[in-house]
DODOMI-466738 format. One record per residue (C-alpha): residue in one letter; x, y, z. Coordinates in steps of 0.05 Angstrom, whole numbers, m for minus. Last residue first. Example, Ala and Ser with C-alpha at 12.3 -4.5 7.8 and 13.67 -1.06 7.14 Angstrom:
residues 2
+------+--------+--------+--------+
: rest :      u :      v :      w :
+------+--------+--------+--------+
:    s :    273 :    m21 :    143 :
:    a :    246 :    m90 :    156 :
+------+--------+--------+--------+
//
This chain:
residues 78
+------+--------+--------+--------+
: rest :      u :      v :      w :
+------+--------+--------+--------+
:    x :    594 :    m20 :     20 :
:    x :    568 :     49 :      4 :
:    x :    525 :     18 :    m56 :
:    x :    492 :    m40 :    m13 :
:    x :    474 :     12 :     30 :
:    x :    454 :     60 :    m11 :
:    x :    407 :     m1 :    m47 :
:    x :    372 :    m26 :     10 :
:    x :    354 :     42 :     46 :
:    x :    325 :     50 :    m31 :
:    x :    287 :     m3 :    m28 :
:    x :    253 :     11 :     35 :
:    x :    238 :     83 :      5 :
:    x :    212 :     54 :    m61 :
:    x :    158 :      8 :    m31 :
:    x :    124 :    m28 :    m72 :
:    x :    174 :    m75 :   m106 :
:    x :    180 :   m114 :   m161 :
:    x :    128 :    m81 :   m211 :
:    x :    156 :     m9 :   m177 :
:    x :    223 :    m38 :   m206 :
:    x :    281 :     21 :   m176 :
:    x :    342 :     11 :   m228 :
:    x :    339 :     76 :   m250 :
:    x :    310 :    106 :   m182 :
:    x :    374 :     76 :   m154 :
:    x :    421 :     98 :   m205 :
:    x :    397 :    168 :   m210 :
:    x :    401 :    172 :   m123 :
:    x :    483 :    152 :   m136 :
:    x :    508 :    224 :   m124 :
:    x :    465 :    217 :    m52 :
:    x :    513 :    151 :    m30 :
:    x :    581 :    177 :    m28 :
:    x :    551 :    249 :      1 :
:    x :    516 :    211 :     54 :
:    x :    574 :    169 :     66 :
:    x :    618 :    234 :     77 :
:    x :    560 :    277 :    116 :
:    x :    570 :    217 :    163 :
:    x :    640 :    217 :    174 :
:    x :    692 :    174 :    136 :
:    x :    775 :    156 :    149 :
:    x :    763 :    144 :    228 :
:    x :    726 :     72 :    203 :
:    x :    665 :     53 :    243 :
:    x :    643 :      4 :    191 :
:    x :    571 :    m15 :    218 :
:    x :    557 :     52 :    258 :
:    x :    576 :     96 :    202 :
:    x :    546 :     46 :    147 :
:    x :    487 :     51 :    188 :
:    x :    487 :    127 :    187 :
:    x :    492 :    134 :    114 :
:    x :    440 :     77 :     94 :
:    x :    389 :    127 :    136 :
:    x :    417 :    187 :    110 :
:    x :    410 :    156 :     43 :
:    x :    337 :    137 :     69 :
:    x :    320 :    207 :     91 :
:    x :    347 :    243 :     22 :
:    x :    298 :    201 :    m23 :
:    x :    241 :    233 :    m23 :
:    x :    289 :    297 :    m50 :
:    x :    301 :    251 :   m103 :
:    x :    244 :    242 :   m121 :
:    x :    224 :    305 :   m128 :
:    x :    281 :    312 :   m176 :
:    x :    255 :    256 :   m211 :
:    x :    187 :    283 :   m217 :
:    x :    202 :    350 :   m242 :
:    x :    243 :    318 :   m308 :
:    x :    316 :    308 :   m309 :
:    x :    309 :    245 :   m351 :
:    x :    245 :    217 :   m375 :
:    x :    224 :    149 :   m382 :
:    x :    224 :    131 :   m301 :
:    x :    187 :    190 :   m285 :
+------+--------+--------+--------+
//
């Protein structure tokens, strides 16, 4: 998946990936509390970024992709 781009896997992927952006999302919320941003905003910040993550995801490095990616949104959205 990580060879190809816009292939079935990568877009299933990225589905995988909707609970931990919402996850990154609602900390951000709760860490930041800024008036400016709502959840659906952070979440929409972070989801446009799910190429980048899977991109730069190491499955060598680490073995759990959903962990990472909690990591990674919110690293991104700060």
């Amino acid at each position: 998946w990580q060879a190809q781009s816009g292939n079935l896997a990568a877009m299933h992927l990225s589905a995988y990936l909707q609970e931990s952006c919402y996850s990154a999302a609602r900390h951000t919320l709760n860490r930041f509390a800024s008036t400016q941003y709502r959840l659906a905003d952070y979440f929409q910040m972070a989801i446009v970024k799910v190429n980048k993550i899977l991109r730069n995801f190491d499955p060598e490095r680490n073995s759990n992709l959903k962990a990472y990616a909690v990591m990674a949104f919110s690293s991104l959205l700060k």
